[in-house]
C-alpha positions in Angstrom: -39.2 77.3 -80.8 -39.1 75.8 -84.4 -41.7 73.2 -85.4 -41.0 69.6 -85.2 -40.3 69.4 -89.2 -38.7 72.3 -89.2 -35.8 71.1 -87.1 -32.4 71.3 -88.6 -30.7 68.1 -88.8 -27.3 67.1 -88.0 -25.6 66.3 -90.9 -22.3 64.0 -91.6 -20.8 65.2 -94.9 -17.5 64.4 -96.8 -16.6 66.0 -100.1 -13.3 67.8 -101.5 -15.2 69.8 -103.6 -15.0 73.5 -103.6 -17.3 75.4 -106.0 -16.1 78.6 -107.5 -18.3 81.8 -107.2 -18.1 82.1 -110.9 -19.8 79.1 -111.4 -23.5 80.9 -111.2 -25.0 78.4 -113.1 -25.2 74.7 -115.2 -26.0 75.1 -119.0 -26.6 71.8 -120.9 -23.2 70.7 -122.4 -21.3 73.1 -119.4 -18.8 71.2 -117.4 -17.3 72.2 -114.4 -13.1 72.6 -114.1 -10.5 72.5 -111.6 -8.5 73.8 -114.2 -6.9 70.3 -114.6 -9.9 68.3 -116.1 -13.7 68.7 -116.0 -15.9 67.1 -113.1 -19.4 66.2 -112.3 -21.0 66.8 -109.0 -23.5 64.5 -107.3 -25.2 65.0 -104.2 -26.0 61.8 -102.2 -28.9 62.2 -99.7 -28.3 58.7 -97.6 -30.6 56.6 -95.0 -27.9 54.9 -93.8 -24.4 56.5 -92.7 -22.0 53.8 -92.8 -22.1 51.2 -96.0 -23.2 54.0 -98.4 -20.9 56.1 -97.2 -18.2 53.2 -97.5 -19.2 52.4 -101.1 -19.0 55.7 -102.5 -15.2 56.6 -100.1 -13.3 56.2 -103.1 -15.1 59.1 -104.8 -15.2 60.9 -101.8 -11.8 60.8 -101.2 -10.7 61.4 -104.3 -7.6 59.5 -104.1 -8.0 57.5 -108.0 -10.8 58.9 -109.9 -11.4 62.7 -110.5 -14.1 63.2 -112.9 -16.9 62.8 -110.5 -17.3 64.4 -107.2 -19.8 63.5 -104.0 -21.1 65.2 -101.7 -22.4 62.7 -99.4 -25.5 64.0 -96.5 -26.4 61.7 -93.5 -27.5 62.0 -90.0 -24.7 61.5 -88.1 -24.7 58.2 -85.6 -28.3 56.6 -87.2 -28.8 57.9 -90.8 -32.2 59.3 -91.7 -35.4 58.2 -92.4 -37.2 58.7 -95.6 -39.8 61.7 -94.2 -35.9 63.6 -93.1 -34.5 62.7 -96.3 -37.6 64.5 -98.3 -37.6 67.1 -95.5 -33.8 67.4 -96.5 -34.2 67.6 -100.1 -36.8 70.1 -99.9 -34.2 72.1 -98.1 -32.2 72.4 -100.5 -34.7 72.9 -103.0 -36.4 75.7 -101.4 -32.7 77.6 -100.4 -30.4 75.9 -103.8 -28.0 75.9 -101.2 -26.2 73.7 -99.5 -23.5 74.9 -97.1 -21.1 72.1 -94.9 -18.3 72.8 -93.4 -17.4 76.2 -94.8 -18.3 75.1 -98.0 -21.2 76.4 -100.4 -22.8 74.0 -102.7 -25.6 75.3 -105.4 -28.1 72.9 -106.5 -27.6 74.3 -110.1 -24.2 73.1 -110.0 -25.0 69.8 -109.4 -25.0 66.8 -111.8 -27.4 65.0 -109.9 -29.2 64.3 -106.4 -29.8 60.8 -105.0 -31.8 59.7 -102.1 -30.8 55.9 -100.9 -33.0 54.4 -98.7 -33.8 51.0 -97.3 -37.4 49.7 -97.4 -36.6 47.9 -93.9 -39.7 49.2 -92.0 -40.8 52.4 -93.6 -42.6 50.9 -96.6 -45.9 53.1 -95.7 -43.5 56.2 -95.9 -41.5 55.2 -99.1 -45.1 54.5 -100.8 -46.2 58.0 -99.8 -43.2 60.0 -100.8 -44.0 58.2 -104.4 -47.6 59.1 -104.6 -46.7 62.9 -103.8 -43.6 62.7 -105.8 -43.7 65.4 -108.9 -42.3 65.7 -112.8 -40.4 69.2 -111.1 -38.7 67.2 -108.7 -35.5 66.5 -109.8 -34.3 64.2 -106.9 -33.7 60.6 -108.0 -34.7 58.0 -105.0 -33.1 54.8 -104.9 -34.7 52.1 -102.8 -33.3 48.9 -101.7 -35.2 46.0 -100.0 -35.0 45.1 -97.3 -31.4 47.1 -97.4 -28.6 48.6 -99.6 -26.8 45.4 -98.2 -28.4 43.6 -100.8 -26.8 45.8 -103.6 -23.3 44.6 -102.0 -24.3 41.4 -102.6 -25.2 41.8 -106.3 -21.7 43.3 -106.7 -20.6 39.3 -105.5 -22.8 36.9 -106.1 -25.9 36.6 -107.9 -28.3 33.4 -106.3 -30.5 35.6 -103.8 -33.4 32.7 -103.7 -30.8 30.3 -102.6 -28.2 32.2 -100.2 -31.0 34.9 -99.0 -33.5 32.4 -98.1 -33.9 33.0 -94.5 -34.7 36.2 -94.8 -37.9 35.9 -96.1 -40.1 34.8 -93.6 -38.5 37.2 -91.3 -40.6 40.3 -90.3 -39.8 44.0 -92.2 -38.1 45.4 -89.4 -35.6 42.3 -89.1 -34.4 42.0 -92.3 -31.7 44.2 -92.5 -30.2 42.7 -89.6 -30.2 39.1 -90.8 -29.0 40.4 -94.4 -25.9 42.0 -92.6 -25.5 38.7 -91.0 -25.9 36.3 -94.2 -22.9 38.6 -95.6 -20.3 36.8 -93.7 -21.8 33.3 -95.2 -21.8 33.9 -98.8 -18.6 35.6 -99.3 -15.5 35.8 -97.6 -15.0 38.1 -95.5 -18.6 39.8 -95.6 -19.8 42.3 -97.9 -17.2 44.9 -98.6 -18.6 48.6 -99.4 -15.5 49.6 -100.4 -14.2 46.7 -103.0 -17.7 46.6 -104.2 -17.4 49.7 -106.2 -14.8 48.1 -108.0 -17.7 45.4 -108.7 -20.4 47.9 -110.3 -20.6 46.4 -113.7 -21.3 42.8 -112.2 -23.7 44.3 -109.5 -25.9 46.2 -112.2 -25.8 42.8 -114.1 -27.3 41.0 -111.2 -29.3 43.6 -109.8 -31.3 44.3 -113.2 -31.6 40.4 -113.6 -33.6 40.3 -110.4 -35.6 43.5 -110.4 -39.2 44.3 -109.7 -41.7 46.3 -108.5 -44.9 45.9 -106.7 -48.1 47.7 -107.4 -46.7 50.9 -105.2 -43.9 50.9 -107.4 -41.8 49.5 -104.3 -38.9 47.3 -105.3 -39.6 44.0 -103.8 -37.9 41.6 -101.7 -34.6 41.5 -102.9 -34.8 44.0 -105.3 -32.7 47.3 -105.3 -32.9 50.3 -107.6 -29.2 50.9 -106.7 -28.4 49.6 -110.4 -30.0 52.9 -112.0 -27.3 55.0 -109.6 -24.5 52.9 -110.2 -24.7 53.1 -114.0 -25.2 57.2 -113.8 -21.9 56.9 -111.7 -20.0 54.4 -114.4 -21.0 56.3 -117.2 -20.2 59.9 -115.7 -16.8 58.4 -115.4 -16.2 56.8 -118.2 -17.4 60.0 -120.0 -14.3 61.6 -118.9 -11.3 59.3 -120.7 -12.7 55.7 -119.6 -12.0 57.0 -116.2 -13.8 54.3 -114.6 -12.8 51.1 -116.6 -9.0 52.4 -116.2 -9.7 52.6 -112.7 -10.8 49.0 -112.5 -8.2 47.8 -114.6 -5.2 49.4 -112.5 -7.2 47.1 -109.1 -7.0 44.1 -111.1 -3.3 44.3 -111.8 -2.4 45.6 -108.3 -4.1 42.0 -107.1 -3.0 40.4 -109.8 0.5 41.4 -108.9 0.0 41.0 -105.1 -1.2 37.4 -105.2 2.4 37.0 -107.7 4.1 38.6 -105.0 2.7 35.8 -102.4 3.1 33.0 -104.3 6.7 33.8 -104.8 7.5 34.3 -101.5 5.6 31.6 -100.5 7.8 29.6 -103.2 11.1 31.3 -101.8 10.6 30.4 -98.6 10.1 26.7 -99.1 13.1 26.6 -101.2 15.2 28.6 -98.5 13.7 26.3 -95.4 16.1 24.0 -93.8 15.2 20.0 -95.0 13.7 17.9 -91.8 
């Protein structure tokens, strides 16, 4: 019977990526190739399954942007905790191999490794991961507090001491839960993963405006390291043809021509009506 940290954790994993077996290794300047265009791979360890996952579906499904792939790892049905996510990593470290769903992953074919967590209740953990964290470590951890909910709301607004407010006297663990609530408040329609990664550029803007650390090197209330992520993402992109910036060009003119669209109909259909 395997120990408790040696149990093998059920993962929830989307990617279309499928690495070559010549590909045995990354050299600096080497770029991997569908034999279309070139591509970086990044490997996302997540705490939470659902809003990272969201943010990051347009990469994962590869449907616009190419250059960048993900490989996204949670625990299916409650995400993981930051001692899983290390135990995780290490994992992968230890082997160099990742294999999901038929498919093999090598850690020297990846770009880069991410581990997003919230601070929500496991401060004590985060802050001893840090202290035993080493210059060989590669892995990049990304902490949001309380919650990667408040890296959403960077990508929308940007006046945290007056619409997060009520979240401050508010215990650790209950945090998260009033953030997700507050969402619906400031902005129509809530905090939307997926159109915020149209809104990187703003959300690294507002995030970096409001960032800090305390003496553990924690992100503090309302601060989120999500900012250092999303600009490795934007730049990987844009690396490859403005990939990025093209991308959020083409959403601006598909809106811009949807809300023509409504107005016109809108228009035709009061010329059209019948006078009372």
């Amino acid at each position: 019977m395997p120990k408790p940290h040696e149990e093998k954790l059920p993962i929830v994993v989307d990617t279309d990526v499928t690495l070559s077996s010549a590909v045995t290794g990354r050299l600096k300047g080497y770029e991997k190739t569908d034999g279309v265009m070139s591509y970086s791979i990044v490997c996302v360890i997540s705490g939470g399954e659902k809003r990272e996952r969201d943010f990051l579906l347009t990469l994962i499904r590869q449907q616009d942007l190419h250059s960048l792939r993900v490989a996204f790892i949670s625990k299916e049905g409650q995400g993981l905790h930051p001692y899983q996510m290390q135990e995780k990593w290490e994992e992968i470290r230890r082997t160099k191999i990742v294999s999901i769903n038929d498919r093999t992953f090598h850690l020297d074919d990846m770009d880069k490794v991410f581990l997003l967590s919230d601070v929500d209740e496991f401060y004590e953990q985060l802050v001893k991961i840090h202290e035993g964290h080493s210059e060989e470590d590669s892995g990049q951890w990304i902490i949001s507090n309380p919650c990667f909910e408040v890296w959403l709301y960077y990508c929308f607004c940007n006046k945290p001491e007056e619409d997060l407010i009520s979240i401050e006297s508010l215990a650790p663990q209950q945090r998260s839960q009033e953030m997700k609530q507050l969402g619906h408040t400031v902005i129509a329609g809530g905090l939307n993963s997926i159109k915020a990664f149209e809104h990187m550029q703003e959300g690294i803007a507002h995030s970096v405006s409001h960032y800090a650390e305390d003496d553990n090197a924690i992100p503090v209330l309302f601060a989120t390291q999500m900012h250092q992520m999303a600009q490795f993402l934007i730049d990987t992109m844009n690396h490859h043809r403005g990939e990025y910036d093209e991308f959020v060009r083409r959403k601006q003119e598909q809106r811009q021509e949807w809300r023509r669209m409504m107005m016109k109909s809108g228009l035709d259909s009061m010329l059209t009506s019948p006078e009372t």
